[in-house]
C-alpha positions in Angstrom: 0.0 0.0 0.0 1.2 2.9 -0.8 0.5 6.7 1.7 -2.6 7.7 -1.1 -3.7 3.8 0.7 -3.5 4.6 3.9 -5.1 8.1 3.6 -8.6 6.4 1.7 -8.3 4.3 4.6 -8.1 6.6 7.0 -11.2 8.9 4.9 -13.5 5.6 5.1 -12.6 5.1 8.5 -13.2 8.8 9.6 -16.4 8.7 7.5 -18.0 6.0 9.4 -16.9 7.0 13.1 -18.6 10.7 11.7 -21.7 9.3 10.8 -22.1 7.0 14.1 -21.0 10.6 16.3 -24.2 12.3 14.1 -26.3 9.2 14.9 -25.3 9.6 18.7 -25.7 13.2 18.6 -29.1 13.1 17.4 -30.5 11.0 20.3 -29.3 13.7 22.9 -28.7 11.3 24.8 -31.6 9.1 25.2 -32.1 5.6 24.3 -32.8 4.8 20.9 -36.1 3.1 20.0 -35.7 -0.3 17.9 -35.1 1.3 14.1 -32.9 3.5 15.9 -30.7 0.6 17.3 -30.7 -1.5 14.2 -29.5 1.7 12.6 -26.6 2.2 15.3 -25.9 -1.5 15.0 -25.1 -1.4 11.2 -23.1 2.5 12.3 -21.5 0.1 14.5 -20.8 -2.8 11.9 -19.3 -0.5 9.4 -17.2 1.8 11.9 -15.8 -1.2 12.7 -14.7 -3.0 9.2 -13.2 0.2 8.7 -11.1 0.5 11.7 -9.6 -3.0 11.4 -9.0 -2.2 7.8 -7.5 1.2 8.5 -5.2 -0.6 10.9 -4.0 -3.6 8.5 -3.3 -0.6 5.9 -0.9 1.1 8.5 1.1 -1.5 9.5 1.6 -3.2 5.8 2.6 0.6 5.2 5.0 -0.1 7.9 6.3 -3.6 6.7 4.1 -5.7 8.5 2.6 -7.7 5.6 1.0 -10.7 7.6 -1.7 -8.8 9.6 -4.8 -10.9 7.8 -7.8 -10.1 9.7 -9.4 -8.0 12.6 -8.0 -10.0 15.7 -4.6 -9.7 13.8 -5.0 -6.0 13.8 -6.0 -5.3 17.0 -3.6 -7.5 18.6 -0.6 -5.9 16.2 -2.4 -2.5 17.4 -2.3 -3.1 21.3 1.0 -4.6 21.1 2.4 -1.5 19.3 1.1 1.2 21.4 -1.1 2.3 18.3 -4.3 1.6 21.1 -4.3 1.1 24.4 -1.3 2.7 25.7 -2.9 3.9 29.1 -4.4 1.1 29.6 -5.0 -2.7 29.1 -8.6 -2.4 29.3 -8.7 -0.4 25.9 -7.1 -3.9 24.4 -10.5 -6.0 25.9 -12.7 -3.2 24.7 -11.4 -3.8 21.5 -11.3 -7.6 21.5 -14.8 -7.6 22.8 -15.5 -5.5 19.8 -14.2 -8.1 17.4 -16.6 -10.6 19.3 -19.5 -7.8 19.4 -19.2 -7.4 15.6 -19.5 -11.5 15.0 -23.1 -10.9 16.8 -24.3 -8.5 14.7 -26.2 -10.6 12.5 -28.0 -11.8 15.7 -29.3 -8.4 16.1 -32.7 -9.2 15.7 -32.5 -11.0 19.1 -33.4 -8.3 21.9 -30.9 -9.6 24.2 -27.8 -9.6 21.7 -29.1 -6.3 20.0 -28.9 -4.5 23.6 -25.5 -6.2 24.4 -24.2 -4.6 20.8 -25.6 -1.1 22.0 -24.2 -0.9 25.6 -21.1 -1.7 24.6 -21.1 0.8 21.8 -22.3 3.2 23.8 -20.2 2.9 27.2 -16.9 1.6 25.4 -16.3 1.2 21.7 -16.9 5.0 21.0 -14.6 6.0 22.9 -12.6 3.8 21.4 -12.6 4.9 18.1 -12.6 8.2 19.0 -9.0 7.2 20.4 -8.3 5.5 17.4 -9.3 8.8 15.0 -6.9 10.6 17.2 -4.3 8.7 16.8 -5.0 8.6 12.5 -5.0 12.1 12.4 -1.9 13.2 14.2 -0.3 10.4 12.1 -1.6 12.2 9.1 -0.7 15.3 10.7 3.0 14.6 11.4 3.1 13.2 7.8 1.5 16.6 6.6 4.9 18.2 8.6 
């Protein structure tokens, strides 16, 4: 991949985290009704394929070539510093993500559906939120 790669990476991934903060910002802060959650769900779904793939885009760009799916990614990602450097719990969050994201074609099960959305809500955002930052003050520096 090349850095024109890793910056339509890092666009799709930016895109997607934008439209699940519009999504959360137009509940205000209450809990969505059912279309609501099956819309945050597939937010959730596509914020996430994007992450992974932002991150697998990164580290071929920095010679690792064998990082082959999400779990691969995220571990490369923790291990690295890249997410998770404050804490360990940041590399569960995103593990449980990876697990979370497996569900989501269970989704029509109330149980698994409100699983999905606490999780997105108390944890994951914040995690991609980290995960933006740290894409754009890599774009940044490479800007420099």
């Amino acid at each position: 991949m090349s850095d024109n790669g890793l910056r339509k990476s890092m666009a799709r991934f930016s895109k997607g985290f934008d439209q699940l903060s519009g999504a959360f910002q137009h509940l205000d802060y209450r809990y969505p009704n059912e279309l609501e959650q099956f819309g945050l769900i597939r937010l959730f779904k596509g914020c996430f394929d994007s992450a992974w793939r932002c991150l697998r885009t990164f580290f071929y760009d920095q010679g690792y070539v064998h990082v082959e799916g999400s779990r691969d990614a995220v571990r490369l990602a923790f291990r690295l510093g890249v997410i998770g450097s404050d804490s360990s719990k940041i590399g569960e969050v995103w593990m449980d993500m990876i697990k979370k994201r497996e569900q989501v074609e269970l989704a029509n099960d109330d149980l698994v559906r409100t699983n999905i959305l606490t999780a997105l809500m108390d944890d994951y955002y914040d995690a991609f939120t980290e995960l933006k930052a740290f894409f754009h003050q890599e774009t940044s520096l490479k800007d420099e």
